[in-house]
N, C-alpha and C positions, 0 to 999 in steps of 0.2 A: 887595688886588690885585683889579683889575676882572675881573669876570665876564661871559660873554655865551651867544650859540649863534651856530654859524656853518650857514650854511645853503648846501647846496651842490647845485645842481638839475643832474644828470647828462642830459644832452639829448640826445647823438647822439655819434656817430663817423661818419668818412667815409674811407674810401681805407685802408683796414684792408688788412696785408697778411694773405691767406687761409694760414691754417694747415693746413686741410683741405686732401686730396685731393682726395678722389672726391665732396665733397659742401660746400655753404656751412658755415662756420665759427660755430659760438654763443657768442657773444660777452659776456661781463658783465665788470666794472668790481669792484676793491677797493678801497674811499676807507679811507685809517688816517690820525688824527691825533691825534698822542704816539701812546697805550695805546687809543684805541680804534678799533675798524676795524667795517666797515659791508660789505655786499656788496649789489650791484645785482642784479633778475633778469638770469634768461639771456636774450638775445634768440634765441632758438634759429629758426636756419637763416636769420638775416636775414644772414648773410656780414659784408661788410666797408662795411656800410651799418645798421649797426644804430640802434636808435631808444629810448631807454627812458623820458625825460619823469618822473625820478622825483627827488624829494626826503631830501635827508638833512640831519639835523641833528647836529653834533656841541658840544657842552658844552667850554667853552674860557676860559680866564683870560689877562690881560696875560702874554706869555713864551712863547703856545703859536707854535710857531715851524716847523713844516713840516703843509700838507698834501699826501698822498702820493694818485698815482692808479696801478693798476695793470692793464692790460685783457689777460685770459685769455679762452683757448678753451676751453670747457666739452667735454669728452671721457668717453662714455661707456665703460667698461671701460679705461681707461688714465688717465694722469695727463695733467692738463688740461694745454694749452699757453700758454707765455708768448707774448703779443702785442707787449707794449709798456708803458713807464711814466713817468709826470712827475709832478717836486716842485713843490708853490712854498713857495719858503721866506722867511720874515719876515711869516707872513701877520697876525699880528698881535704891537703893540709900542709901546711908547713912542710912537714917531713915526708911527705906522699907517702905515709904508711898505710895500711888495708890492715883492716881486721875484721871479723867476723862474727855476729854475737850471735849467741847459740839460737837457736829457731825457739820461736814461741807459740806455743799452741798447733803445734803441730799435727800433722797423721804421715802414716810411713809416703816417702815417695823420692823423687829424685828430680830437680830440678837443674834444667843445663844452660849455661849463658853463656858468652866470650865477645871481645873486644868491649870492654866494661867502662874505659875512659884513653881521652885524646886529645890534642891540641893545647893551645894556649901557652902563654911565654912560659910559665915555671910548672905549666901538667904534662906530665907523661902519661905514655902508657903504664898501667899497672898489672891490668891483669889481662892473659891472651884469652884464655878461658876456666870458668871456675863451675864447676859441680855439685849442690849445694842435696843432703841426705836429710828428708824428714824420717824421725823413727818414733815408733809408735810410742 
């Protein structure tokens, strides 16, 4: 079974809806694919415009078949809030196709990634970069 690393550059969000009240919302990201999950810093008080320009790498074979994003508000003395989250699924496979299953549980926003997968005998690149729309 081919082997590779998927590489997933977490770049921005846009149009976040704000979970805070009385103050901007901090914002970080959970990437999970299968069994391993990854977490972004917090953008702390950057609201619903956050910025993080950060690199992840996840360890992936022919069959790995969803990855997950998930973008919470970091909440001190209480439990963080959910923001928003999107799959893509079939991201690697036989036919190296990419599709994308509609957002679940969404709220409006904009999430930005690029350079999404790499390497390995039979992985290509697939996506340069993709832009992914929560709508309320």
């Amino acid at each position: 079974m081919p082997q590779g690393k998927l590489q997933v550059v977490l770049v921005s969000a846009k149009g976040l809806e704000n979970t805070d009240f009385l103050c901007n919302m901090d914002p970080y990201v959970l990437l999970t694919c299968r069994t391993q999950e990854q977490k972004s810093s917090v953008a702390s008080g950057k609201g619903s415009e956050p910025e993080w320009n950060e690199d992840f790498i996840f360890n992936i074979s022919e069959g790995a078949s969803e990855l997950a994003l998930k973008i919470m508000d970091s909440d001190t003395g209480s439990q963080d809030d959910f923001v928003g989250e999107v799959a893509m699924e079939n991201i690697v496979g036989r036919l190296n196709l990419v599709s994308l299953s509609p957002p679940r549980n969404v709220k409006a926003g904009i999430l930005k990634l690029k350079n999404l997968l790499e390497g390995g005998s039979s992985l290509h690149t697939l996506i340069r970069q993709a832009t992914y729309s929560f709508q309320p």
